[in-house]
N, C-alpha and C positions, 0 to 999 in steps of 0.2 A: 734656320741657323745660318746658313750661305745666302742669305737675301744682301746684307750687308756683308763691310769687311769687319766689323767690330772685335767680333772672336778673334783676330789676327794679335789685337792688344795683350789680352791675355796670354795666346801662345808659349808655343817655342822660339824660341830664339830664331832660328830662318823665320818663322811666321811673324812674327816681331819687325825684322828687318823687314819683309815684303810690305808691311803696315805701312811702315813708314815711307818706304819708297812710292808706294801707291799714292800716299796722303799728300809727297812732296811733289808729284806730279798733278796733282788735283784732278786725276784719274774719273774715278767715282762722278763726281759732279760732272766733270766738262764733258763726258758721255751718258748723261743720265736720260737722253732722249733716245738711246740705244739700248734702254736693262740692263748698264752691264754687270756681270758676276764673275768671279772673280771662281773658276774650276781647275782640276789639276790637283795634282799631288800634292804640293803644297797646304791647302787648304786641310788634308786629312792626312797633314803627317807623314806621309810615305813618298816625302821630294829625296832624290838623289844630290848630291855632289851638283850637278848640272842642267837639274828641275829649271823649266822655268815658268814663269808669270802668265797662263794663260785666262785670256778676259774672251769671256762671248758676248756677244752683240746681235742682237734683231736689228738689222739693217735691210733696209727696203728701196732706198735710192743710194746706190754705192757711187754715184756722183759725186752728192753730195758728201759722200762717210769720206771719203779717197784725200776731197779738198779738206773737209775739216783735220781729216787724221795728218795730213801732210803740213798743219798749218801746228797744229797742236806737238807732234811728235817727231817731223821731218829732220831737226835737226840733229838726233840725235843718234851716237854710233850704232853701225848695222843698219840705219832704216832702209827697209824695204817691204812694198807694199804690192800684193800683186792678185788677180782676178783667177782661180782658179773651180773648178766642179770636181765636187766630190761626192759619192752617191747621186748623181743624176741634179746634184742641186749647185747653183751658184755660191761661189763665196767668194769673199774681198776677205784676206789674209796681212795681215803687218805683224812687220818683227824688229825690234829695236833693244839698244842696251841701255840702262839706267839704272841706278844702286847698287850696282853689283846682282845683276839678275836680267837675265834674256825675256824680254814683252811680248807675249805671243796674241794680239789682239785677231781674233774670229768672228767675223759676221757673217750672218744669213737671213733669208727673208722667213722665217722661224721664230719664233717665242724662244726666250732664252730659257724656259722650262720646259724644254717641249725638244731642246737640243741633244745629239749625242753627249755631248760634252757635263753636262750639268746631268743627265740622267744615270751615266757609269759613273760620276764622282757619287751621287746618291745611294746606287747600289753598293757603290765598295765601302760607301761610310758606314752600310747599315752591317754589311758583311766582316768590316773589321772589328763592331763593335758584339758578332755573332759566334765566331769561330776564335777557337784558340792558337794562339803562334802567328797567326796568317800575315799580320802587321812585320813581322823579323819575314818572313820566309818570302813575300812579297818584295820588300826590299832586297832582300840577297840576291833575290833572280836581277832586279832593276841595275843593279851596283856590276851585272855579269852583263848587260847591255840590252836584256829582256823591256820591252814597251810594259805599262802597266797591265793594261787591258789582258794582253796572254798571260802575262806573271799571274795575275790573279785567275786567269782558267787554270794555269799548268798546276798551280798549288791545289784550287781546289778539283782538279781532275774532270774539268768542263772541255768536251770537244766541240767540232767547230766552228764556226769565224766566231773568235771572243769577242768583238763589238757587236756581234749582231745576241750572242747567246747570254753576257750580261744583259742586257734590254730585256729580253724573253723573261729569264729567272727573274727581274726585278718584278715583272708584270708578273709572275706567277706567282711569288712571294706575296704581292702584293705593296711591294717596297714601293714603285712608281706607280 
């Protein structure tokens, strides 16, 4: 279902607008040699007020991604683009404003199925479509300044580090 943005057509109304914004960037295509997907809250529904637009990337020469991102995106409010490690792994990081919504583009040298980012969106899709309330009680925590990842341990009473223990339950469930 997240391979494309398609589903964003039908949506909700934010999902909707993000469609569009993406489409007016010709997002999709003008990075399709990177996988990109399109993860985050948004996509299942439970974006806050201030959700924004996260896209992952299998990026492998961040030479190259830095010059094309900056040719493609550079001009636009907020850009910033920067070389950080997280878990022991590289990543090129850009953040910019467009549609009315903050562009969190994320690359790594990683399959984009294979990413944190795209593996908790999958566990929480399959979790909100499992548990009752979870979708209201998940957002109230977000709306209180709660990251997703915890909101979603503290409701369902998962201790811890909630990005390492959604991954575990998904793999136990059998969800990823």
């Amino acid at each position: 279902m997240f391979h494309t943005i398609c589903y964003l057509k039908q949506g909700n109304p934010r999902q909707q607008q993000a469609y569009k914004a993406i489409k007016q960037l010709n997002m999709m295509q003008d990075l399709i040699d990177y996988t990109p997907i399109l993860c985050g809250t948004i996509p299942i529904g439970i974006d806050v007020k201030d959700s924004d637009l996260d896209i992952i990337l299998e990026v492998n020469d961040f030479s190259d991604f830095k010059t094309r991102i900056i040719r493609l995106y550079g001009e636009h409010e907020g850009f910033t683009i920067k070389q950080i490690r997280i878990r022991d792994t590289p990543v090129i990081k850009t953040n910019f404003h467009y549609g009315g919504f903050e562009f969190e583009l994320f690359g790594q040298s990683k399959a984009v199925y294979e990413q944190y980012a795209y593996l908790h969106m999958i566990v929480e899709h399959h979790l909100l479509k499992e548990v009752s309330k979870l979708r209201e009680k998940v957002i109230h925590l977000k709306q209180q300044g709660i990251k997703t990842e915890p909101a979603f341990c503290e409701v369902l009473g998962i201790k811890g580090d909630p990005y390492e223990r959604l991954i575990e339950m998904g793999r136990e469930k059998g969800i990823i």
